[in-house]
PAKOLDO-553280 format. One record per residue (C-alpha): residue in three letters; x negated, y, z. Coordinates in steps of 0.1 Angstrom, whole numbers, plus 2048, in hexadecimal, padded with zeros to 3 digits. Last residue first. Layout:
<sites>
AlaXYZ ...
</sites>
This chain:
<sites>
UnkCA43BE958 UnkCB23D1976 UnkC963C6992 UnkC793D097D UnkC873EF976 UnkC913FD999 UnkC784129A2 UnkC7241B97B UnkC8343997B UnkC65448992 UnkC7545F9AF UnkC584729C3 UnkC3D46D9A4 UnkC5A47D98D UnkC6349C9A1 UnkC414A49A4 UnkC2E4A79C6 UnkC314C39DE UnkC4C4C89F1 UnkC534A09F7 UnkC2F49A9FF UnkC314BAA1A UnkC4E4A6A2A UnkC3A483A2A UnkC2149AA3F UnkC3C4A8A57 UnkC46485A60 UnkC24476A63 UnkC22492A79 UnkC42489A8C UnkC3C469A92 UnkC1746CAA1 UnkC2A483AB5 UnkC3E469AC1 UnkC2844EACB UnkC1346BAE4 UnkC35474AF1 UnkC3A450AF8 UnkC2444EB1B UnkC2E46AB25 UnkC4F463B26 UnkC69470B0D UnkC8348CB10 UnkC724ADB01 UnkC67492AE7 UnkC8A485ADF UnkC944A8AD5 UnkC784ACABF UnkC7B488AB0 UnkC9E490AA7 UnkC954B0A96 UnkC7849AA82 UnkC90483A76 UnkCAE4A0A6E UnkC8D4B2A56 UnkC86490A47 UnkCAE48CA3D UnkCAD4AFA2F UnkC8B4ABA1A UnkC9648AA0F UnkCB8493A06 UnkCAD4B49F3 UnkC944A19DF UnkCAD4899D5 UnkCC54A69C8 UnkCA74AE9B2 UnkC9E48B9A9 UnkCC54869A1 UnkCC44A7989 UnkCA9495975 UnkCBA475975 UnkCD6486964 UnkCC349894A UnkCDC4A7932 UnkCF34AC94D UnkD004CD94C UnkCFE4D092A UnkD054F791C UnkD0D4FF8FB UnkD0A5248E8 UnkD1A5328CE UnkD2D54C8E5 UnkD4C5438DA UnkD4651B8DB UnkD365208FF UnkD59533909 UnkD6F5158F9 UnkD614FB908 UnkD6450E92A UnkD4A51A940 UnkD5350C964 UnkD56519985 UnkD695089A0 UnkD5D4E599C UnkD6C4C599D UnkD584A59A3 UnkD494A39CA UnkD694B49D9 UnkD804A79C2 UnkD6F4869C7 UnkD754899F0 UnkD974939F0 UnkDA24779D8 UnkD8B45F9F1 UnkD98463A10 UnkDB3452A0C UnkDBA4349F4 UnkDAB42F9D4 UnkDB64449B4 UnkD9F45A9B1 UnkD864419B8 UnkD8B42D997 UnkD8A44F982 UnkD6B45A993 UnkD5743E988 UnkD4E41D997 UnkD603FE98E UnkD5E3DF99E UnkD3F3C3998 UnkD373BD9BB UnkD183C99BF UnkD273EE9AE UnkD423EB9C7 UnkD293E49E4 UnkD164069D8 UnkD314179D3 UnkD3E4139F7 UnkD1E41CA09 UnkD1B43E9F2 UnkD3F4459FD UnkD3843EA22 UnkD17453A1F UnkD3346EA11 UnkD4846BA2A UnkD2F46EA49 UnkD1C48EA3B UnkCF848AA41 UnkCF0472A25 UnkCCB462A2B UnkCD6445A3E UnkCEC438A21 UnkCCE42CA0F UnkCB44439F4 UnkCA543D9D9 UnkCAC41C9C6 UnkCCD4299CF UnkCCB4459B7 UnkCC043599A UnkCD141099E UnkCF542699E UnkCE6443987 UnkCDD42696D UnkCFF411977 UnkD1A430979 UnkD12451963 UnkD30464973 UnkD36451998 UnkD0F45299C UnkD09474992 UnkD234849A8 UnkD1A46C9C7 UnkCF747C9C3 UnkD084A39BB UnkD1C4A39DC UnkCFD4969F2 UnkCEA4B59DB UnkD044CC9EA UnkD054C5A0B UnkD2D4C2A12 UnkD3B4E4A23 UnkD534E8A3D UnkD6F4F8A33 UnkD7051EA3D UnkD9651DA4B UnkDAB530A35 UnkDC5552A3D UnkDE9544A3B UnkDEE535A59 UnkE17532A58 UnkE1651AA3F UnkE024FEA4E UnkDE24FBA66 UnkDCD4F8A4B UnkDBF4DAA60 UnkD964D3A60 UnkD814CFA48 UnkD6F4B2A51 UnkD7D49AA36 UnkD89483A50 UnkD9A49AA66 UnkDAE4ABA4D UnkDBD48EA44 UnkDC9485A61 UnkDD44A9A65 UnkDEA4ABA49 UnkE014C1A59 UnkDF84D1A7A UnkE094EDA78 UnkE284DBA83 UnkE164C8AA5 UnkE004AEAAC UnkE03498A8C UnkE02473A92 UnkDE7462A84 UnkDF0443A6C UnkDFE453A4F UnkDEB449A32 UnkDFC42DA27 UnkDE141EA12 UnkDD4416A3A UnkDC042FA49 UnkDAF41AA6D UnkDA7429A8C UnkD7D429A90 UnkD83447AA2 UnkD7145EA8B UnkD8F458A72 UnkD90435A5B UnkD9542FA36 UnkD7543BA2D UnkD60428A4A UnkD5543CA68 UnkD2F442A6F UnkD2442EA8D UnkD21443AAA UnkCFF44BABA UnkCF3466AAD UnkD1647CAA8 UnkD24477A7E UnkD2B490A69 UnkD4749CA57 UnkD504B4A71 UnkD484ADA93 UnkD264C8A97 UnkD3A4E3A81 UnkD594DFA9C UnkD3D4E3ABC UnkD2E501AAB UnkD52514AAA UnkD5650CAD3 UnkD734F4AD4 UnkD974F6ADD UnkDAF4D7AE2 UnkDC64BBAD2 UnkDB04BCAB3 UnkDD24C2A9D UnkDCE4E6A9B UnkDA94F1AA1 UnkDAB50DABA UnkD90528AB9 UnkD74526AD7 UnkD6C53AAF6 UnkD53545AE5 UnkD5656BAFF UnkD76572AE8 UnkD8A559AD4 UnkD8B55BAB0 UnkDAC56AAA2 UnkDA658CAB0 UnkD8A593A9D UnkD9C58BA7B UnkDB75A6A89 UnkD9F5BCA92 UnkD8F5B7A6C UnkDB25BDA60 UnkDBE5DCA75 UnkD9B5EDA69 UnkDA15E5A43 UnkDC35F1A47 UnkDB3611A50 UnkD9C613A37 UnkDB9611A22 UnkDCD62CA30 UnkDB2642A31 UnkDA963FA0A UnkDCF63F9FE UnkDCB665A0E UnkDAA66C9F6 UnkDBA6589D8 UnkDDE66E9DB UnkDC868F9DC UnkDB76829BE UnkDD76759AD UnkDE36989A9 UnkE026A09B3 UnkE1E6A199B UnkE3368A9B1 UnkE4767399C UnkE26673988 UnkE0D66E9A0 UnkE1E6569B2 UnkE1964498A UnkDF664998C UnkDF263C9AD UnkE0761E9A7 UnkDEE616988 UnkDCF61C99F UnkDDF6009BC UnkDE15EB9A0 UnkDC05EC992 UnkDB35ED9B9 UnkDBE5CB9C2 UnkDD35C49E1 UnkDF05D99E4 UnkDF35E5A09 UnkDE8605A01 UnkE0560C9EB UnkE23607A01 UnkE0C620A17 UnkE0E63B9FE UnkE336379F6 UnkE3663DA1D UnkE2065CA1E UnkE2F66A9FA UnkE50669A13 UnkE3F676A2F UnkE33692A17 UnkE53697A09 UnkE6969BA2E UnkE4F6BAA31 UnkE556C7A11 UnkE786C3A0F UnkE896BA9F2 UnkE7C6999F2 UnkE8E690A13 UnkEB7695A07 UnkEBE671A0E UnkEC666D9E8 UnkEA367C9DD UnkE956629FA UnkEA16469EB UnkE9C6519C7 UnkE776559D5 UnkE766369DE UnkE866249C4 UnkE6B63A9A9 UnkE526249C0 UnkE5C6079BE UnkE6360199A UnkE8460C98D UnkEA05F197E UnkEC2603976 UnkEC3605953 UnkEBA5E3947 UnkEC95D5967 UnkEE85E495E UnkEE75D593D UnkEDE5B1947 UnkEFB5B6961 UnkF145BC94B UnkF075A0936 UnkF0C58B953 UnkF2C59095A UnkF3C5AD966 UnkF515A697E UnkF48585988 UnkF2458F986 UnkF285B0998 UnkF3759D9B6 UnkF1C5839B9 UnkF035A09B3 UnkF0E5B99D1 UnkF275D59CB UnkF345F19E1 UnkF2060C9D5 UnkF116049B0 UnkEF25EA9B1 UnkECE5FB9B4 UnkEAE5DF9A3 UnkE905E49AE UnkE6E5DB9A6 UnkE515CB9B6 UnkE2F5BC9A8 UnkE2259F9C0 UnkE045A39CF UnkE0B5909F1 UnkE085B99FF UnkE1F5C59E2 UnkE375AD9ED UnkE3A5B8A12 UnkE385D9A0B UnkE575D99F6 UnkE6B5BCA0C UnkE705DDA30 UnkE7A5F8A10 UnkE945DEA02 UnkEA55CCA21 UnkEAA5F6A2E UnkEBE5FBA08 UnkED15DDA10 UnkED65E6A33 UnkEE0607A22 UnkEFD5F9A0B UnkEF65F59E7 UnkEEC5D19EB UnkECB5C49E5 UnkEBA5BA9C4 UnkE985B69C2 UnkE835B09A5 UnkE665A19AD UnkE47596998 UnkE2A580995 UnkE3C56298E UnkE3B53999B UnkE265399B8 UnkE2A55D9C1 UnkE525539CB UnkE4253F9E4 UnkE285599F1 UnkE465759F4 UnkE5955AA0A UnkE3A558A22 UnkE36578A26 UnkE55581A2D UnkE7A590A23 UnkE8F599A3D UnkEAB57CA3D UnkECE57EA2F UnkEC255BA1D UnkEA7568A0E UnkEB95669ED UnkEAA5539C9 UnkEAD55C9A8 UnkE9F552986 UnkEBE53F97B UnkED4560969 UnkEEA546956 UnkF0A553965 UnkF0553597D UnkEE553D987 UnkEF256298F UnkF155569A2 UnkEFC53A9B4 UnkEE354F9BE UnkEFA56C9C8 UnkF115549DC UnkEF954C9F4 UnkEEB56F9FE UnkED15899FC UnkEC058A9D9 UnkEA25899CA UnkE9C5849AB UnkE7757599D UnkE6257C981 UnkE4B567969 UnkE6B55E953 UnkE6153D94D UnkE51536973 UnkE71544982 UnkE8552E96C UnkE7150F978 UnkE7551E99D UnkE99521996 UnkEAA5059A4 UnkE964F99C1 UnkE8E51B9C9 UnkEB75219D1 UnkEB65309F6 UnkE9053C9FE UnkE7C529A1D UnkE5C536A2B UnkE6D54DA47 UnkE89534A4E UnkE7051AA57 UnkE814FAA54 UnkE754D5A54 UnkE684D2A7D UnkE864E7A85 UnkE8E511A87 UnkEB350FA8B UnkECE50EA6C UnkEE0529A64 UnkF03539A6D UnkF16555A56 UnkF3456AA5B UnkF30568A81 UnkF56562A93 UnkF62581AA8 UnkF7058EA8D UnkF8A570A88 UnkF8F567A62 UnkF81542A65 UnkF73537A48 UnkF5053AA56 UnkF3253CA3A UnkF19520A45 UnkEF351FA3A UnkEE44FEA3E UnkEC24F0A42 UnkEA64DCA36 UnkEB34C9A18 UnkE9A4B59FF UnkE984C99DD UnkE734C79D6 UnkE734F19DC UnkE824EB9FD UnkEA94EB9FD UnkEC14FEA0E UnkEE94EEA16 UnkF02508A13 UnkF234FEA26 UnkF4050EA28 UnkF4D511A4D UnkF62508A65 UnkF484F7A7C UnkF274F6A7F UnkF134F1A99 UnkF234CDAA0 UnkF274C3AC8 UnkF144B0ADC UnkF1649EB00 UnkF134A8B1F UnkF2C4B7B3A UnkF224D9B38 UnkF0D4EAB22 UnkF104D6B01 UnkEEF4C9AEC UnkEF44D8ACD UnkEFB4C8AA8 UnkEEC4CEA84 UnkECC4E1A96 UnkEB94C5A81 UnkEA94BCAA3 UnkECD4B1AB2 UnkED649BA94 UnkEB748EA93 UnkEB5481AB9 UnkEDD478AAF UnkECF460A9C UnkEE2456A7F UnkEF1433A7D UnkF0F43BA63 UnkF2C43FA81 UnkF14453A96 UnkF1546EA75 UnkF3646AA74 UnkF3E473A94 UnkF2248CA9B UnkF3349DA7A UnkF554A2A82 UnkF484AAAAA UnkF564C6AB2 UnkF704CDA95 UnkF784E8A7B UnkF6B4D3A5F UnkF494DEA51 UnkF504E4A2A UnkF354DAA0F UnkF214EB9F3 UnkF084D29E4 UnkEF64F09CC UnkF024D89AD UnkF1E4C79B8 UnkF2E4EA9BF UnkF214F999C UnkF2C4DC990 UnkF4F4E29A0 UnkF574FF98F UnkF505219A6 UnkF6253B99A UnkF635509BE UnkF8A54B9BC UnkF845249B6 UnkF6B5249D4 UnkF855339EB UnkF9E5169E2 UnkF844FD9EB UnkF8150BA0C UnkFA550CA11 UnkFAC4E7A03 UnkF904E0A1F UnkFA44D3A39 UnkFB34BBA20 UnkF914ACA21 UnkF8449D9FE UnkF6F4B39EE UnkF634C9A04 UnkF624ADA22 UnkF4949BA08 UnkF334B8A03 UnkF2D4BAA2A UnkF27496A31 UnkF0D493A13 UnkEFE4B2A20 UnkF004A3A47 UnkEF1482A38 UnkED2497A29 UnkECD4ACA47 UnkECB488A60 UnkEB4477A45 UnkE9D49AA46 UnkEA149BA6A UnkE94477A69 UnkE7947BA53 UnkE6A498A6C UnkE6D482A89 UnkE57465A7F UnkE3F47CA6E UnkE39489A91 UnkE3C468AA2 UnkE25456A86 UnkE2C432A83 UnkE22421A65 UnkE41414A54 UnkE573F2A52 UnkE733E7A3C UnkE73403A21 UnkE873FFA05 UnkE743F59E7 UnkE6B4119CC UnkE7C4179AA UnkE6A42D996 UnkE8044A985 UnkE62467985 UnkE7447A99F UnkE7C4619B6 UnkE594509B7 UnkE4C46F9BA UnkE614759DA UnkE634509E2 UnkE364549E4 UnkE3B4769FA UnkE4D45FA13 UnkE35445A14 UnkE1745DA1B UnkE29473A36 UnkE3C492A31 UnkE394B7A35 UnkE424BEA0F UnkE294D6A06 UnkE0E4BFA19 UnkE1B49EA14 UnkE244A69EB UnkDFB4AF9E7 UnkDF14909F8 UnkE0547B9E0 UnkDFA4939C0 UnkDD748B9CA UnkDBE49D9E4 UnkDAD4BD9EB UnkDAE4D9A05 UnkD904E8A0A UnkD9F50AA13 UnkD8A5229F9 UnkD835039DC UnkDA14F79DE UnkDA24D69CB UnkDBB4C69BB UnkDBB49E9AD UnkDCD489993 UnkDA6481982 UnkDB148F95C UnkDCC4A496A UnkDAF4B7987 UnkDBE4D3991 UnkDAA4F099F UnkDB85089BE UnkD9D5259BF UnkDB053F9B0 UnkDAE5659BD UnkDC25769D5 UnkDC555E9F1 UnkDDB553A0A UnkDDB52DA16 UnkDEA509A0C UnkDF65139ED UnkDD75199DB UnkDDA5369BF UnkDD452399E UnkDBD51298D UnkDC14F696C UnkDA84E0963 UnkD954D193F UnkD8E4F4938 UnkDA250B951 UnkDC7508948 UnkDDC52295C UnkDF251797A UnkE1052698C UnkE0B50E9AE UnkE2A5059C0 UnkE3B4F09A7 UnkE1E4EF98E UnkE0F4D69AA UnkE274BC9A1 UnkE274C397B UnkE044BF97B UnkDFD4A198D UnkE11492978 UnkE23478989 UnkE23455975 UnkE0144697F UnkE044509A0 UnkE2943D9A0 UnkE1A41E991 UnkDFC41D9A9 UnkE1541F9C4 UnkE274089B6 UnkE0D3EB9B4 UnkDFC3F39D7 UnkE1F3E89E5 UnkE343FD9F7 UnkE323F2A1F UnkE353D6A30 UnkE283CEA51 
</sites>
């Protein structure tokens, strides 16, 4: 089997800065030596994603996700090991070997092909615009809109020929799968007869991208001019496209975004690229879609604040009130921005320009709340006392949603100046409403675990467990099985450098393998937004392998002088202690630098064991005059951490010989309890003596000079 050799993916590690990769989804602020951000992998309000660029590693310290920058690209991107290695390798100009021969995963299997399949039909697409005859119209209707053709080349606009099967045809013609074609939602099974036919057809073709810049779906505008013809068609729901996670043009102005700290939204197409292309680049559209959750927590990544921009029309107007509540509940601050009647921003642009639009924006812009009541003003509702209290009631509830109180105080304040009613009266009614979105939420949380302990589902486990039977399986091992190898999953199947050797179960379910190794369980994707508790490490296991991988030979012949591989608890780590000591006998480096940048599991597991989530900054202890060493006495914090792994690993003895007790003959019971009182009294030793008499330096002296 051949695969990309050890040599280039070392290069292309080397080369991708962990930093920049993450800083596309993540809006990160330096933290000491780190950075932190909001994770990405699950909702939360305050920072607990750390980034490691010293080590190449992230941690979330409220999911328990962690890995390098390849395992971060697989779980943003959806893609296997190999895959996310050409994506770096791409970006960072490093030529890597065609592949011959992969890992077979089913799942991942699938998923790179509808990406291959989306990627051909772009390629087809742009090249019919260009050089069909067919599409002389098309192309015409693009000069009108002012459209040169970089901008064309540069958003990869295409034309779908009015044919059946144009692109089946040509896509057969190159060896693409029609499987692919099919689960792309690029062609549909026919009703009668058999066969397939193209979805789209006619029409201009705008190809969406995923933040990376790998297409997932199309949008088609029809040039036909019958009525009966939808104006717009999108791509399905498939394996690669979530339409309610997905915003048209991210790809291009997430860096722009993350300058200007805000984020314009906009409806369509063609007001992204008449905006980007009038040097306004901070802009993306929902696609014509609602706007969600999930798109509110990608635009979050990159700035804190919204500016929408909907058309003058009332659907517009409707598409603004339903997106203002759901941007102040991601914590996102929302403004909005009222175009004249009749005029959307793609047409206001090319009329205007974009100084025309700078200046209306200037005088236009209102926060949400002074929109709201202009809305109702213009409706005739604030007027009329009764109409203005359900008005004041709706403002009110916009409100409640936002998630920290400063915030929620300053929109009071300001309600209370459009309204001239005192913000005591507005505090006591914002009261109710929040204790009542308190209630919906913890009925909510209660619904999510299964009444009577029926169990919760665990994605990728293939089934449903009872809570206490997931703690018991993860990241220990069962009496009686061997403890897997890092490299391996409790099956005893083998992780190769490639990474993707199980086979994902289902779409939530990405990074699973991984998942299930460091005993935290899925994140169950996207969609799942509130985090799994992850299962948590003993602590003073954490700090031994800590000590050893940071101080090296003394901490190495310290610590193992003490203690063997039978005393760890948690499967991986007695693995990890196993493997540094055989790569201390055999002369290879130990330190945390050397296994950050061995295969899988072992990123996870050192920014698990090394990065922390607090830390007093350099900068903080110079300010203060004061200095703090956290391990001036490394052996002394070893004999502590010992302690706590005696004391733990006689406790689990004794258990055992409880349980085997209640089972044993007679004639052994009498054995055992002798067992379990010399048990208890080596216990009592450990609690009472000295630190120093229990773990001597000198155990290992002799044998090291």
């Amino acid at each position: 089997m051949i695969m990309i050799p050890d040599e280039k993916k070392e290069e292309v590690r080397q080369a991708a800065d962990i930093v920049d990769v993450v800083s596309d989804h993540v809006k990160l602020r330096r933290s000491g030596s780190n950075f932190t951000g909001l994770c990405p992998f699950h909702n939360e309000k305050t920072p607990s994603f750390s980034v490691s660029p010293k080590l190449g590693i992230y941690k979330c310290f409220g999911c328990g996700e962690g890995g390098d920058v390849f395992n971060f690209v697989m779980k943003t991107d959806g893609v296997g090991f190999e895959e996310a290695v050409r994506t770096l390798a791409d970006r960072y100009h490093i030529t890597i070997p065609e592949k011959e021969q992969e890992v077979y995963d089913p799942r991942q299997h699938l998923k790179d092909g509808i990406y291959h399949a989306l990627r051909f039909a772009g390629n087809f697409y742009h090249q019919m615009l260009a050089e069909s005859d067919e599409a002389e119209t098309v192309r015409a209707y693009l000069k009108k809109r002012e459209y040169p053709w970089k901008t064309v080349r540069k958003y990869g606009l295409g034309f779908a020929p009015d044919s059946y099967d144009g692109l089946l045809k040509a896509a057969e013609s190159a060896g693409v799968n029609l499987e692919y074609l099919h689960e792309s939602g690029l062609v549909k099974a026919r009703e009668k007869g058999g066969g397939y036919y193209d979805t789209f057809r006619n029409r201009l073709m705008f190809p969406i991208f995923n933040p990376s810049g790998k297409v997932i779906a199309f949008g088609g505008r029809t040039m036909s001019e019958s009525k009966n013809t939808p104006k717009y068609i999108n791509s399905p729901q498939t394996p690669v496209y979530n339409k309610s996670e997905v915003l048209y043009g991210i790809q291009i102005a997430k860096n722009e975004i993350r300058k200007a700290g805000e984020v314009i939204l906009v409806e369509g197409y063609t007001d992204v690229i008449s905006m980007h292309q009038a040097g306004i680049r901070n802009v993306v559209s929902t696609s014509g879609t609602s706007l969600t959750n999930g798109q509110v927590r990608i635009m979050k990544r990159y700035g804190d604040t919204l500016l929408m921009i909907f058309d003058a029309d009332a659907a517009g107007m409707k598409a603004a009130v339903r997106g203002i509540s759901v941007a102040l509940e991601e914590g996102m601050g929302v403004r909005i921005l009222s175009l004249p009647d009749n005029e959307d921003p793609d047409s206001y642009i090319r009329q205007f320009g974009s100084e025309g639009f700078l200046e209306v924006r200037k005088n236009e812009t209102r926060d949400f709340l002074r929109f709201l009541a202009g809305m109702a003003r213009k409706e005739g509702r604030w007027d009329d006392p009764v109409d203005r209290k359900k008005v004041l009631s709706e403002m009110l509830e916009a409100i409640a949603v936002v998630p920290d109180e400063i915030s929620r105080q300053n929109y009071i304040q300001e309600l209370s100046a459009i309204s001239r009613i005192g913000d005591r009266a507005l505090n006591q009614e914002l009261d109710v409403l929040r204790t009542r979105i308190e209630r919906q939420a913890r009925r909510q949380s209660q619904r999510n675990v299964s009444p009577g302990g029926q169990g919760i589902r665990v994605s990728g486990t293939g089934g449903t467990y009872r809570e206490k039977d997931v703690q018991n399986t993860a990241g220990r091992t069962e009496p009686g099985q061997p403890a897997p190898r890092p490299g391996s999953d409790r099956n005893g199947s083998e992780s190769t450098g490639d990474r993707n050797v199980q086979p994902v179960h289902d779409e939530a379910d990405r990074g699973a393998g991984r998942d299930r190794l460091s005993g935290m369980g899925s994140s169950s994707g996207r969609n799942e937004r509130s985090p799994k508790r992850p299962f948590r490490r003993p602590e003073y296991e954490k700090e031994l392998i800590r000590l050893m991988l940071t101080f090296g030979e003394r901490l190495i012949l310290f610590v193992g002088s003490h203690c063997n591989e039978d005393h760890f608890e948690d499967s991986l780590l007695r693995n990890l202690f196993m493997d540094i000591i055989q790569q201390y006998q055999k002369g290879e480096p130990v330190t945390v630098e050397a296994y950050s940048r061995r295969e899988h599991p072992y990123p996870e597991l050192i920014g698990e064991v090394v990065l922390e989530r607090h830390a007093v900054s350099e900068l903080g202890m110079k300010k203060r005059g004061v200095t703090i060493h956290k391990d001036s006495d490394p052996i002394n914090t070893a004999r502590g951490a010992l302690k706590s792994l005696k004391l733990r690993f006689l406790e689990r003895s004794r258990e055992k010989l409880h349980d085997d007790f209640r089972d044993a003959a007679p004639e052994r019971k009498s054995e055992i309890q002798d067992l379990i009182i010399k048990l208890t009294r080596e216990q009592n030793r450990f609690q009472q003596e000295a630190l120093q008499t229990l773990f001597p330096e000198e155990a290992y002296s002799d044998d090291n000079e």
